[in-house]
C-alpha positions as CSV (number, residue, x, y, z in Angstrom):
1,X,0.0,0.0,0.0
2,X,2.9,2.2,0.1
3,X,2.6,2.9,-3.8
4,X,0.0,5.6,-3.8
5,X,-0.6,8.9,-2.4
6,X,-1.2,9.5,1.1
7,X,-3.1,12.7,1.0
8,X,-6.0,12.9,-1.6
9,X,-7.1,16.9,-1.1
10,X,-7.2,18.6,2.3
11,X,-10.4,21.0,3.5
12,X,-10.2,24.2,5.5
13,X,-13.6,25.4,6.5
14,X,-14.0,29.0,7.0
15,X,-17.0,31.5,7.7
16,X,-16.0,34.1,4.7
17,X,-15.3,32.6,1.9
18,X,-14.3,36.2,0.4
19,X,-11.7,37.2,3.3
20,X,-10.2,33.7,3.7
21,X,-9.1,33.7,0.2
22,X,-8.0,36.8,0.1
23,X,-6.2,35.8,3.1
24,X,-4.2,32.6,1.5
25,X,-3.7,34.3,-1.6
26,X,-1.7,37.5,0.3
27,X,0.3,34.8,2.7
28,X,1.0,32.3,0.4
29,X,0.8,34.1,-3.1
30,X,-1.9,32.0,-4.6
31,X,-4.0,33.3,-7.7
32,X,-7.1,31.5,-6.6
33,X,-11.3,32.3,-7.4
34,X,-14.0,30.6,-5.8
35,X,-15.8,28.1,-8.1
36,X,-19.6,27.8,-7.8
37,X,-20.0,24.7,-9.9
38,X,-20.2,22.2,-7.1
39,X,-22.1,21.8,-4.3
40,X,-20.8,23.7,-2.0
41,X,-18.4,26.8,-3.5
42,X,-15.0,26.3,-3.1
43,X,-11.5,27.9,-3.7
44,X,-8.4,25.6,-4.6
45,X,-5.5,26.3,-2.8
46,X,-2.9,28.1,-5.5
47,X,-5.5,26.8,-8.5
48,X,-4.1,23.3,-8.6
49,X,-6.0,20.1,-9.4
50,X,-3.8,17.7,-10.8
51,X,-1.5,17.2,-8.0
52,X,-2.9,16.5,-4.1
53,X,-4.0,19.8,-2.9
54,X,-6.6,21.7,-0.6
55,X,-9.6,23.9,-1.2
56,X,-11.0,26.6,1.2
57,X,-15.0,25.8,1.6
58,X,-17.9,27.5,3.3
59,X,-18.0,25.5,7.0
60,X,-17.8,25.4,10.9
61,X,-14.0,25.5,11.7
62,X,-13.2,22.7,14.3
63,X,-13.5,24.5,18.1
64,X,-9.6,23.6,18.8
65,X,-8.2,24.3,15.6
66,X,-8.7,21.0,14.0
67,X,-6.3,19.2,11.7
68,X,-3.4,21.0,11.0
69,X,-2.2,21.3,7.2
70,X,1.0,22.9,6.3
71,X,1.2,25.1,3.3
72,X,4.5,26.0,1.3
73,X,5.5,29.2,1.3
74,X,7.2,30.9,-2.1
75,X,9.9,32.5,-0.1
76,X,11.6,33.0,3.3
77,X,9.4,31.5,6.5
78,X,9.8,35.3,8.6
79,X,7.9,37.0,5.6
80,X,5.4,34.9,5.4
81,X,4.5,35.2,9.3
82,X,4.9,38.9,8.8
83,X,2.6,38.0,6.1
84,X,0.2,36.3,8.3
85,X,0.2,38.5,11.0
86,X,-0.3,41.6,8.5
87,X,-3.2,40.0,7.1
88,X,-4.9,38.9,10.4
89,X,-3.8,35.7,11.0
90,X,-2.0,34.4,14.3
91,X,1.5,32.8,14.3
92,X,1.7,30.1,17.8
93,X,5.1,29.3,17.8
94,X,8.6,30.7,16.9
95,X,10.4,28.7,13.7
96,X,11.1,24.9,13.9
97,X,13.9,23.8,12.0
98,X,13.4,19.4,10.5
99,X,15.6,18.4,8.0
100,X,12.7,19.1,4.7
101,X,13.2,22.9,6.2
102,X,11.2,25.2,8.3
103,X,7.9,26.1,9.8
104,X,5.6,27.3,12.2
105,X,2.6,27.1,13.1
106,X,-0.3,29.5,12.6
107,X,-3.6,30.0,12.8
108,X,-6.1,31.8,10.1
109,X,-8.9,33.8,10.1
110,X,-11.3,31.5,11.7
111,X,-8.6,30.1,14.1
112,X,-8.1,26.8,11.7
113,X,-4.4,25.1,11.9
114,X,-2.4,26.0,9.6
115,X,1.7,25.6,9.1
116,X,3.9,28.1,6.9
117,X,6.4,25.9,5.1
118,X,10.0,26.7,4.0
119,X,11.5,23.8,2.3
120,X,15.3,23.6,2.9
121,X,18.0,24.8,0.4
């Protein structure tokens, strides 16, 4: 069972569907547009459906923060927590350094989870 993917999409539920994408889109520097064509609307993370990824949807975020789902950042991890923080997000801890890079956690706009990811060098 090793062979396949381990992560098919992730979801992030928010309460503002207009603000929480404009909120992931001025951390991480996605391009993304919500698309009514569904069910429910959603916004891909960074546009991409080919690959596993994450959408934004309209939802009750979990109480405690829920799941936590960490997000690649296109540059340094310091500007985007300035980033966060500038667009009114929360950053919970100070940098952690693995060997894949660096991150910290973070919370959104509706207090979900999130981590900020710099891949190493």
């Amino acid at each position: 069972m090793a062979d396949r993917d381990i992560m098919v999409w992730g979801e992030i539920p928010v309460t503002d569907m207009e603000k929480s994408v404009a909120f992931y889109c001025k951390v991480f520097g996605y391009e993304m547009e919500i698309d009514h064509s569904g069910p429910n609307p959603m916004a891909n993370l960074g546009g991409v459906m080919n690959t596993a990824g994450a959408h934004l949807y309209p939802g009750k975020p979990a109480a405690d923060g829920g799941n936590t789902i960490h997000l690649a950042l296109p540059d340094a991890l310091e500007a985007g927590m300035a980033r966060c923080t500038a667009a009114g997000g929360e950053i919970v801890s100070p940098p952690i350094t693995i060997p894949a890079g660096r991150f910290a956690y973070a919370k959104d706009l509706d207090g979900n989870s999130i981590g900020l990811f710099e891949a190493a060098s």
